[in-house]
C-alpha positions as CSV (number, residue, x, y, z in Angstrom):
1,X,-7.4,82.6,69.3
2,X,-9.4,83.6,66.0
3,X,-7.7,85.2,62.6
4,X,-9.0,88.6,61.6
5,X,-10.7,89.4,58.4
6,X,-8.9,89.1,55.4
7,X,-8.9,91.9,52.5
8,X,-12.1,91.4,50.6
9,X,-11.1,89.8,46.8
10,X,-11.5,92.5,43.3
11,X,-14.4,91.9,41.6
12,X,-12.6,90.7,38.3
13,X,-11.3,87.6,41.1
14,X,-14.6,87.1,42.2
15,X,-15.8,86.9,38.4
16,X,-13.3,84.1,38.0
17,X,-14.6,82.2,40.8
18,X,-17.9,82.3,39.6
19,X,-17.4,82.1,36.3
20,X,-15.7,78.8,36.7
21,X,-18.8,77.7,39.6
22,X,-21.1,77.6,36.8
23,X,-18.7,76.2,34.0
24,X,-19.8,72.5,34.9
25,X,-23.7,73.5,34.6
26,X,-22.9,74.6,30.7
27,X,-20.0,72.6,29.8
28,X,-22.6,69.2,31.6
29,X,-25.9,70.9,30.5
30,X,-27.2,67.0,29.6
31,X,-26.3,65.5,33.0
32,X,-27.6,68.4,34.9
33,X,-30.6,68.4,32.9
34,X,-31.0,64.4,33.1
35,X,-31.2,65.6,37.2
36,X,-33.4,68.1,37.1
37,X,-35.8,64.9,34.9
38,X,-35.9,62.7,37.4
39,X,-37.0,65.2,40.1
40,X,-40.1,65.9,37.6
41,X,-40.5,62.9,37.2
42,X,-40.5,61.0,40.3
43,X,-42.1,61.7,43.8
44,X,-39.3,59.8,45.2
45,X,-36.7,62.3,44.3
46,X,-38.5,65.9,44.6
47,X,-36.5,66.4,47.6
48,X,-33.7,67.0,45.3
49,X,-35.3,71.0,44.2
50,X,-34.5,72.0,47.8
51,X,-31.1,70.7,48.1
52,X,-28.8,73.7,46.7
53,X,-30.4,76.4,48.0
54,X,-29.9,74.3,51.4
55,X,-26.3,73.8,50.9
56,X,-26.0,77.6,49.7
57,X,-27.8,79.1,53.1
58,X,-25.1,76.2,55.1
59,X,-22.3,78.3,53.2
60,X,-24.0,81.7,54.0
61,X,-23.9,80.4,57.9
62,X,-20.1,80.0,57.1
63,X,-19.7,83.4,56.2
64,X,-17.8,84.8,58.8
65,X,-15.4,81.9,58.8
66,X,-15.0,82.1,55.1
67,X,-14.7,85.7,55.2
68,X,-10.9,85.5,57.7
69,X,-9.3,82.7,55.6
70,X,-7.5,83.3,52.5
71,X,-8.1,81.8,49.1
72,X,-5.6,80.5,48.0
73,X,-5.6,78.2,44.8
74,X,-4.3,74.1,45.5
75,X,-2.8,72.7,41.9
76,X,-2.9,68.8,43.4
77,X,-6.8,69.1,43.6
78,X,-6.4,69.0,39.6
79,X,-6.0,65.1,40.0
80,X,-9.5,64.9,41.8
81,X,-11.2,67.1,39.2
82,X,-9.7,64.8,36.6
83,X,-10.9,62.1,38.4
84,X,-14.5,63.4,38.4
85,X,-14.1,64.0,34.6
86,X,-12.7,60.4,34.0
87,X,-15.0,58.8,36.0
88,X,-18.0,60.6,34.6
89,X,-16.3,59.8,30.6
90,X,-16.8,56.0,31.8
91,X,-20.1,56.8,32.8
92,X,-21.1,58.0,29.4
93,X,-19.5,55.6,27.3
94,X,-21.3,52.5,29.7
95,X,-24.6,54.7,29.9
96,X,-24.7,54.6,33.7
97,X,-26.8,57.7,34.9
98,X,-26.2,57.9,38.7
99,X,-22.3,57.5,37.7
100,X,-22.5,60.4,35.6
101,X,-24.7,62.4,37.8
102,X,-22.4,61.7,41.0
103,X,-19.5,62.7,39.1
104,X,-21.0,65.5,37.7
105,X,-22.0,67.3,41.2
106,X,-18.5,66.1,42.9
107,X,-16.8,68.3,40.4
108,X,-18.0,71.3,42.2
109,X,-16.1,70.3,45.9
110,X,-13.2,69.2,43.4
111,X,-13.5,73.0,41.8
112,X,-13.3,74.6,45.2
113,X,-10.6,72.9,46.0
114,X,-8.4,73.6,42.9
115,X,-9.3,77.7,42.8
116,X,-9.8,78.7,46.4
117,X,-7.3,75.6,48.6
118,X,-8.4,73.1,50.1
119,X,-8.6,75.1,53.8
120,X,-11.5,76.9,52.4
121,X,-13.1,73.6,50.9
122,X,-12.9,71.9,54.6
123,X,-14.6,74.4,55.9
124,X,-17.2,74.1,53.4
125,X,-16.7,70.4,53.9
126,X,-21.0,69.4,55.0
127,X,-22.2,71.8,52.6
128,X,-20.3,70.5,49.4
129,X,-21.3,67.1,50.6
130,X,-24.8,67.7,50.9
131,X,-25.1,68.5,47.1
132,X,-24.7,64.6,46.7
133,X,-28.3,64.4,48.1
134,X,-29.3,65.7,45.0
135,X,-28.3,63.3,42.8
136,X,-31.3,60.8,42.4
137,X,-30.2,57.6,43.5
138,X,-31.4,55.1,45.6
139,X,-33.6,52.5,43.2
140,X,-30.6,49.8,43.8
141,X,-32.4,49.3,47.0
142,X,-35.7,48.9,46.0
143,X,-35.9,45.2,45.4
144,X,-34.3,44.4,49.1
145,X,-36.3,46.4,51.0
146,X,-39.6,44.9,49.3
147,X,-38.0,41.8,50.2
148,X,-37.2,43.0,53.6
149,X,-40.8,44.2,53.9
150,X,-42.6,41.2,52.7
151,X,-40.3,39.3,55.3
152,X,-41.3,41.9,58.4
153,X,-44.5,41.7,57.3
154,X,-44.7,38.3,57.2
155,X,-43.2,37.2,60.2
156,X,-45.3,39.7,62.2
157,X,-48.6,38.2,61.0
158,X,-47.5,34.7,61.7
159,X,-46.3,36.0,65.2
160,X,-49.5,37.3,65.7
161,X,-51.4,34.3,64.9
162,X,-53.2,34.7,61.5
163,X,-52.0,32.1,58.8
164,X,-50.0,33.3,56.2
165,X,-49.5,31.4,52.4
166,X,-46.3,33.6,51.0
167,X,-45.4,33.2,47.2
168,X,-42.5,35.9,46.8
169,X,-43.6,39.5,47.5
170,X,-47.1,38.4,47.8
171,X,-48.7,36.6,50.5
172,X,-53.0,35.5,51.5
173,X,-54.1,35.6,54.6
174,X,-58.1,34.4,55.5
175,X,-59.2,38.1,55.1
176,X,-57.7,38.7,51.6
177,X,-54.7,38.8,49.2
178,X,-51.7,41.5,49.9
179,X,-48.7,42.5,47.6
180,X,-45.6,44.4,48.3
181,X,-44.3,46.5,45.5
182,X,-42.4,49.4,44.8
183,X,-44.2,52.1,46.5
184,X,-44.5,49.8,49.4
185,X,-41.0,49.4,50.1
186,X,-40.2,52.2,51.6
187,X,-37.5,53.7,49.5
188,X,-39.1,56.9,50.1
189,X,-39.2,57.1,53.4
190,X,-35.5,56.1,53.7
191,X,-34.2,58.8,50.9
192,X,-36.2,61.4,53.0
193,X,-34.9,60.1,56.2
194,X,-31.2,60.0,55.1
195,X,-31.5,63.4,54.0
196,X,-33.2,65.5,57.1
197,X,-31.1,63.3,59.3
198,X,-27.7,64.6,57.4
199,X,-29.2,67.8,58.2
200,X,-30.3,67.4,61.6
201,X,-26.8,65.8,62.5
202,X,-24.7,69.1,61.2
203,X,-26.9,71.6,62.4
204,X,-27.8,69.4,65.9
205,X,-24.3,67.9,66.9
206,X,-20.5,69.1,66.3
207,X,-19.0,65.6,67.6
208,X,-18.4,63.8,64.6
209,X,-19.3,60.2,66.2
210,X,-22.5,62.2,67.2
211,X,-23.4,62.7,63.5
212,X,-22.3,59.6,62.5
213,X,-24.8,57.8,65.1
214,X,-27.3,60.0,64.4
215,X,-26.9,59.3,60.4
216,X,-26.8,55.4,61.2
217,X,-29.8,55.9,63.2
218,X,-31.7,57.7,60.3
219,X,-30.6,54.9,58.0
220,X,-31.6,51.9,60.5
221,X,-35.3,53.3,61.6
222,X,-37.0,54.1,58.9
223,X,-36.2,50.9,57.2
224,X,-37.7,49.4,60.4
225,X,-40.6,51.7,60.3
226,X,-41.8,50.8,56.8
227,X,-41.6,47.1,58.0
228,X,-44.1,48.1,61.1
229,X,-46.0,50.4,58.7
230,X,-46.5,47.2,56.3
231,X,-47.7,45.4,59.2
232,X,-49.9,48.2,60.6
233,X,-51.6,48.8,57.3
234,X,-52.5,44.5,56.5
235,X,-54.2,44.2,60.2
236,X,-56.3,47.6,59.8
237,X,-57.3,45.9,56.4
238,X,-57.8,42.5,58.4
239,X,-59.6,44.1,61.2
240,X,-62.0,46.0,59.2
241,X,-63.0,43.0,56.7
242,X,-60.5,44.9,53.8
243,X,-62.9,47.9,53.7
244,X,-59.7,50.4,55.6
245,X,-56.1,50.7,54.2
246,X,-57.0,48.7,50.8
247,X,-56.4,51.7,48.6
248,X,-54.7,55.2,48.5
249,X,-55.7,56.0,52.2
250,X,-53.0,53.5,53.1
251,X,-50.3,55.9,51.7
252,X,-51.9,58.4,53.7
253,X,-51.3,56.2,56.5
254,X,-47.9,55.6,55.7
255,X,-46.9,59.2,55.4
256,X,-49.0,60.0,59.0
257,X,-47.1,56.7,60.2
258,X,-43.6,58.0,59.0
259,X,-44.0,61.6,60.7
260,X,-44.8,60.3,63.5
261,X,-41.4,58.0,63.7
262,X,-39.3,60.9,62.4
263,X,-40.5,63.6,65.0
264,X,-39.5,61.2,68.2
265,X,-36.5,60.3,66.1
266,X,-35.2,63.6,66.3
267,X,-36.9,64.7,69.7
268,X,-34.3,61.8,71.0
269,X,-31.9,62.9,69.3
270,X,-32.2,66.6,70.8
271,X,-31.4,65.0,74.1
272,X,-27.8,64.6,73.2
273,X,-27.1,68.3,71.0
274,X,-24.1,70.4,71.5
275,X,-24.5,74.0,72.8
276,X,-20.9,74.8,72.2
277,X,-19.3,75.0,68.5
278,X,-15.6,75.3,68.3
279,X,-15.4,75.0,64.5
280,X,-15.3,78.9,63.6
281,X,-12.1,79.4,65.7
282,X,-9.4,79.1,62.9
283,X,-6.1,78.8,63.4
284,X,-3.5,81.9,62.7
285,X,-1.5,79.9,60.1
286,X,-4.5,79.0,57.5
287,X,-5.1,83.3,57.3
288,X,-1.2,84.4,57.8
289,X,-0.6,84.2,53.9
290,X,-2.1,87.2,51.4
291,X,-4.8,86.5,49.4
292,X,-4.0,84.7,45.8
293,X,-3.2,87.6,43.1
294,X,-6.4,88.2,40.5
295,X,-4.1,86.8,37.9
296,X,-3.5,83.4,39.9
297,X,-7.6,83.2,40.7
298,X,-8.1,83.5,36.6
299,X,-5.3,81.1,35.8
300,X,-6.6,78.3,38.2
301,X,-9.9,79.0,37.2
302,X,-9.2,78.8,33.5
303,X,-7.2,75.4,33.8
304,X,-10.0,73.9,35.9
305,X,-12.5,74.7,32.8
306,X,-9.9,73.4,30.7
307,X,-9.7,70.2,32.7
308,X,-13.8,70.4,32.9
309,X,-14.0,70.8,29.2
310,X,-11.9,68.2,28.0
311,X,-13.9,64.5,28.7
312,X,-17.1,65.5,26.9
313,X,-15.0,66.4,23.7
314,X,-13.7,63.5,24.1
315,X,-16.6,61.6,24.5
316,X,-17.9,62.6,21.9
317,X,-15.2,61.4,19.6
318,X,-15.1,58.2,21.1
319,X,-18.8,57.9,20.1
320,X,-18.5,58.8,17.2
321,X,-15.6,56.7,15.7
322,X,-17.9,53.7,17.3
323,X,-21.0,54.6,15.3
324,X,-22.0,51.5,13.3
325,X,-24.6,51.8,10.5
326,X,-24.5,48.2,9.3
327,X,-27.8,45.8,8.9
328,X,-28.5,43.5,11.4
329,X,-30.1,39.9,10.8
330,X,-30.8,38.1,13.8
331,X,-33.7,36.5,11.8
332,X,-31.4,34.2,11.0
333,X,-31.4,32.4,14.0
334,X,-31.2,28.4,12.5
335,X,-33.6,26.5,15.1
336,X,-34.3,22.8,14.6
337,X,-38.1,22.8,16.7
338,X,-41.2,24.2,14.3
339,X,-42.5,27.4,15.2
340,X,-45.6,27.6,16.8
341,X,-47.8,30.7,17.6
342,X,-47.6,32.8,20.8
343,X,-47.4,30.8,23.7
344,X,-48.9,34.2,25.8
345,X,-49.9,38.1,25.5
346,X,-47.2,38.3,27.9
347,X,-44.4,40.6,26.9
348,X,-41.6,42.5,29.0
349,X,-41.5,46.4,29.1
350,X,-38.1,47.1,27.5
351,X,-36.7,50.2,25.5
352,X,-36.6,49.3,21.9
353,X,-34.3,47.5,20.4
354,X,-32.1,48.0,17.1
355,X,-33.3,44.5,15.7
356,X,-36.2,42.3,17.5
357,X,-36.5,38.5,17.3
358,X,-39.8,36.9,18.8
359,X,-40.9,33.7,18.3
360,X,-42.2,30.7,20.3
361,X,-41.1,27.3,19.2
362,X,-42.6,24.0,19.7
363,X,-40.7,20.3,19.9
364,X,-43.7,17.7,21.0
365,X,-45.3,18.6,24.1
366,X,-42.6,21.1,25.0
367,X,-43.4,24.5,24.2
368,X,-40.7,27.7,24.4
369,X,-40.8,31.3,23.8
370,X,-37.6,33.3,22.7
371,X,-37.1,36.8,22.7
372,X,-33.8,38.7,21.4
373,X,-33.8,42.3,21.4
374,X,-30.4,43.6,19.3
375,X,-28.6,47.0,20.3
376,X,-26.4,49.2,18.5
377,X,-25.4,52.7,18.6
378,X,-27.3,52.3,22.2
379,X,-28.8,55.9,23.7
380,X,-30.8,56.7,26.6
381,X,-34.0,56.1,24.6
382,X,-32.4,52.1,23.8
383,X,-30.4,50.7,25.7
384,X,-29.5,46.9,26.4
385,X,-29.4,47.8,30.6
386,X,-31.7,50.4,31.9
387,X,-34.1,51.0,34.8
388,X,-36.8,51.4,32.6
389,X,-36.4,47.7,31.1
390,X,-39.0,45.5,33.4
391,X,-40.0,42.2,33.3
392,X,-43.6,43.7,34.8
393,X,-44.6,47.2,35.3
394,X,-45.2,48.2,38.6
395,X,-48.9,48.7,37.8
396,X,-49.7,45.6,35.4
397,X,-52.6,44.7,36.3
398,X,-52.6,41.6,34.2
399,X,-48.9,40.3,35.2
400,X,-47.1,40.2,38.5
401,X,-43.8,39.6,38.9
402,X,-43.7,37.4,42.3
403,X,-39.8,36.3,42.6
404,X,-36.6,36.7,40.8
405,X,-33.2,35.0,41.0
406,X,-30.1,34.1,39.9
407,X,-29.2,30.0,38.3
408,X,-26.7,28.7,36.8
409,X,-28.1,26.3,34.2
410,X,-25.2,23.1,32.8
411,X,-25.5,23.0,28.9
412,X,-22.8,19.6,28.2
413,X,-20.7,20.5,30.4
414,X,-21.0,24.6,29.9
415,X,-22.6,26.6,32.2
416,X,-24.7,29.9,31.6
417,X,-25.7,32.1,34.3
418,X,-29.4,33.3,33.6
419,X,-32.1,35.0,35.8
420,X,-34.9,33.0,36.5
421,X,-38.2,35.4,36.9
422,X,-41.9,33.8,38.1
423,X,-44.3,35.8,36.0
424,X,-47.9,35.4,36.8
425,X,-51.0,35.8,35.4
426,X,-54.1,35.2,35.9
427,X,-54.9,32.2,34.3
428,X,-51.4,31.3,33.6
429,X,-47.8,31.3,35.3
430,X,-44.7,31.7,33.5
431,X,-40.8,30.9,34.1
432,X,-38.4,33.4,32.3
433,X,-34.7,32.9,31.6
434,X,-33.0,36.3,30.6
435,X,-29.6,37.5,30.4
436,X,-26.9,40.3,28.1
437,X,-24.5,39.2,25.5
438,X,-22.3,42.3,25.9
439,X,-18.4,42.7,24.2
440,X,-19.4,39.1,22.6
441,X,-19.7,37.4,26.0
442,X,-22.7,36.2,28.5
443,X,-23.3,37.8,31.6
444,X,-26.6,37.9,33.9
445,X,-25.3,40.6,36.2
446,X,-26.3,44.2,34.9
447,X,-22.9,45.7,36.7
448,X,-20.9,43.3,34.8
449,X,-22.6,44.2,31.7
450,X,-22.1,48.2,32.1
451,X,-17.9,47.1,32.9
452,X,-17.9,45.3,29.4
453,X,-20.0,47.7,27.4
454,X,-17.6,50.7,29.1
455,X,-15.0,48.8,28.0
456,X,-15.5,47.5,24.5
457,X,-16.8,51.6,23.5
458,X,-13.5,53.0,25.4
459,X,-11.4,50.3,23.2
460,X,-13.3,51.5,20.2
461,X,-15.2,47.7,19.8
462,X,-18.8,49.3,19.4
463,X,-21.6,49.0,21.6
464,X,-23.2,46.1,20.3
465,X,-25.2,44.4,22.7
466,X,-28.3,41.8,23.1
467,X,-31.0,41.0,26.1
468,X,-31.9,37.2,25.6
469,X,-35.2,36.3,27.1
470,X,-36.4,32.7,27.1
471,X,-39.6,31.6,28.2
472,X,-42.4,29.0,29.2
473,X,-45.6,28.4,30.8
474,X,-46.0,25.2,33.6
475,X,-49.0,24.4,34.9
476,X,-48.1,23.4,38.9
477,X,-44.3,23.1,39.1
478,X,-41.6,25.5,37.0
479,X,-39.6,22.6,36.7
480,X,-41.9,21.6,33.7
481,X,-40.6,24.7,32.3
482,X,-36.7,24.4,33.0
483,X,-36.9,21.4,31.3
484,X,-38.6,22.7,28.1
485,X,-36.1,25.6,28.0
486,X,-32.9,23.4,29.0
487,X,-33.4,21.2,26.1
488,X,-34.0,23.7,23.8
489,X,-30.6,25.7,25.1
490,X,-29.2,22.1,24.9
491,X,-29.5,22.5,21.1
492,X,-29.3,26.5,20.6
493,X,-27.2,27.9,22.4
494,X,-24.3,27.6,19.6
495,X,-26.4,28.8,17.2
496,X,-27.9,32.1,19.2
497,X,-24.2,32.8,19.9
498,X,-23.4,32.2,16.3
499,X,-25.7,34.3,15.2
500,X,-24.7,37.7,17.6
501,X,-21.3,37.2,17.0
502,X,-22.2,37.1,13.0
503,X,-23.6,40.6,13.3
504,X,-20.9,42.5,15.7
505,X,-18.7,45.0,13.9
């Protein structure tokens, strides 16, 4: 049995509703703009342009459901609105974009829920959901699928029967020299995939374990894919003596490749579609009650701006009363070896620093670079942990970064957990030790970091924070390096936490 149409709302209630739709596009301007960046900025996330007026024509399809249930407004969705607005004041004190940008969006599902009931957000349920596509995320996964793609790859070739010499990402076969890097990994591919196969699953399937398959599915292949692409794309350069797939034309490729994979993807999937949709027959009791008075729309709309308006404010003052305008002097460093010139032309691609310490040092034969760049009053433009802080640049030409991982190095009896980078070039290779003092303590993992630098700016400590880079060149084997930079960690590692500690507020 299906409810009839309810009594259209006033206008002035339909005001509210809108009024308070839009609040967290004004009251968030920064975050919604910091969105809008990345999709002009990256080819990766353009997708993202097309995602509301998706999710707006899903709801339109819901019309007629919509239109014979009553709004009525649900005070306990308050705690996950606050929730959004917590989570997204964490986000801004550590500096952690996609944080702030997924709690930003998820305030709008949290908004229906508060002002129109939560019987009206379920039923809205995919479409609110699919505005979390929007948010640009998905560069976490970068580094494992080039790892997983230089493994395919790999593996493949060997299986095949041409030899294969792997350091890292890159590997030499007879016919020539290959590299897997970020626009090889297939990140793209996968954030496309995810998204049409979201789609495809609401629009294709009304069993929920349909859609779930289906969204597993669209996960699973094209990470797959990009691993056969990979493969495809090294034996047409192979085959054809490197004169085919050896510069843009294998994107081309790629792309033809990827189509090709997602049109049988969802021609299977067709196979198993519902024809019959159950979901606008709503039950009696979720339309029996009159629509929510104009005055009770308003109210609930008014303390959800209230609720909306109050973490930036106070973000704000928390930034504020952290502000720290004091010198820095990390040229007082105390070192016992001589400085010596640059060791190498070499530098990482990090957002400026407050205060910069380079230097290379020299103790006999062993020879060490160090590199401390000091942050304070930290902002999107410097930060101490950011995507934009490389080791290489994607498109270096002159530097490759061909492995990275974590070690745990023993200093008498102490132990510091670094990460050890292979940098090389292409008359020299270098071994890199880097890690954060953060909140006065060491860490090499960036999540760690962002927990201590949200927590010393929520406890009002300052933001004060360092990336430590120590470096050296070896000719055959990096252990000739880890031995110059252990000894010289040996003997200043006191003296480099001495001299951090000397300028935190």
């Amino acid at each position: 049995m299906t409810a009839t149409s309810t009594p259209p709302l006033p206008y002035p209630a339909l005001l509210a509703i809108l009024v308070v739709l839009l609040a967290p596009f004004l009251i968030y301007f920064s975050t919604a703009q910091s969105i809008v960046s990345v999709w002009n900025q990256s080819e990766t996330f353009a997708h993202g342009y097309i995602i509301l007026p998706i999710s707006l024509w899903l709801i339109w399809k819901r019309k007629a459901v919509i239109q014979r249930m009553t709004p009525q407004p649900y005070w306990p969705g308050l705690l996950a609105l606050a929730a959004c607005g917590f989570g997204w004041l964490l986000a801004e004190l550590g500096d952690v974009q996609v944080v702030r940008q997924y709690m930003f969006v998820a305030m709008i599902p949290a908004i229906v829920i508060v002002v129109l009931g939560w019987q009206i957000a379920w039923a809205l349920a995919f479409p609110l959901f699919f505005l979390l596509l929007a948010v640009p995320f998905g560069e976490i996964f970068i580094a494992p699928l080039i790892d997983f793609t230089a493994d395919f790859t790999v593996i493949a070739l060997q299986f095949t029967g041409i030899p294969v010499l792997r350091d890292g990402s890159s590997f030499s076969i007879p016919s020539g020299n290959w590299s897997v890097v970020e626009a090889c990994s297939g990140v793209r591919y996968l954030i496309s995939s995810i998204t049409l196969g979201c789609l495809y699953a609401y629009l294709t399937y009304h069993s929920t374990w349909r859609r779930v398959w289906f969204i597993l599915a669209s996960i699973i292949v094209p990470i797959i894919a990009n691993g056969l692409r990979a493969y495809m794309i090294v034996m047409l350069g192979h085959l054809s003596g490197m004169k085919l797939a050896v510069g843009v034309d294998h994107l081309i490729y790629g792309w033809i490749f990827f189509g090709i994979v997602m049109f049988f993807m969802f021609w299977l999937g067709s196979f198993w579609r519902d024809d019959q949709d159950t979901a606008d027959d709503i039950p009696a009791a979720l339309t029996s009650h009159s629509p929510a008075s104009t005055s009770r729309l308003a109210s609930a709309s008014l303390v959800a701006i209230s609720c909306l308006a109050l973490w930036p404010a106070y973000a704000a003052y928390v930034s504020q009363l952290n502000l720290n305008q004091t010198a820095i002097h990390i040229d007082d460093l105390s070192v016992s070896w001589k400085e010596s010139s640059p060791l190498t032309t070499w530098r990482p691609s990090f957002l400026p620093g407050s205060a910069v310490l380079d230097k290379s040092y020299l103790d006999g034969t062993q020879t060490v670079g160090v590199l401390i760049n000091y942050y304070r009053n930290q902002n999107r433009d410097s930060a101490v942990i950011s995507t934009l802080n490389e080791m290489v640049q994607d498109h270096d030409r002159n530097w490759l970064r061909t492995h990275s991982e974590t070690r745990t190095v023993n200093l008498d009896g102490q132990s510091l957990t670094v990460r050890e980078t292979y940098i090389k070039g292409s008359t020299e290779s270098l071994l890199v030790w880097d890690w954060y003092w953060i909140d006065g303590q060491f860490t090499a993992n960036k999540y760690v970091g962002k927990v201590l630098q949200t927590k010393a700016k929520f406890f009002l400590q300052g933001d004060d924070a360092a990336s430590i880079l120590i470096y050296a060149p070896y000719a055959e084997k990096p252990d000739e390096a880890r031995k110059a930079m252990q000894q010289f960690m040996q003997a200043h590692l006191s003296s480099i936490t001495k001299t951090l500690q000397a300028n935190k507020k």
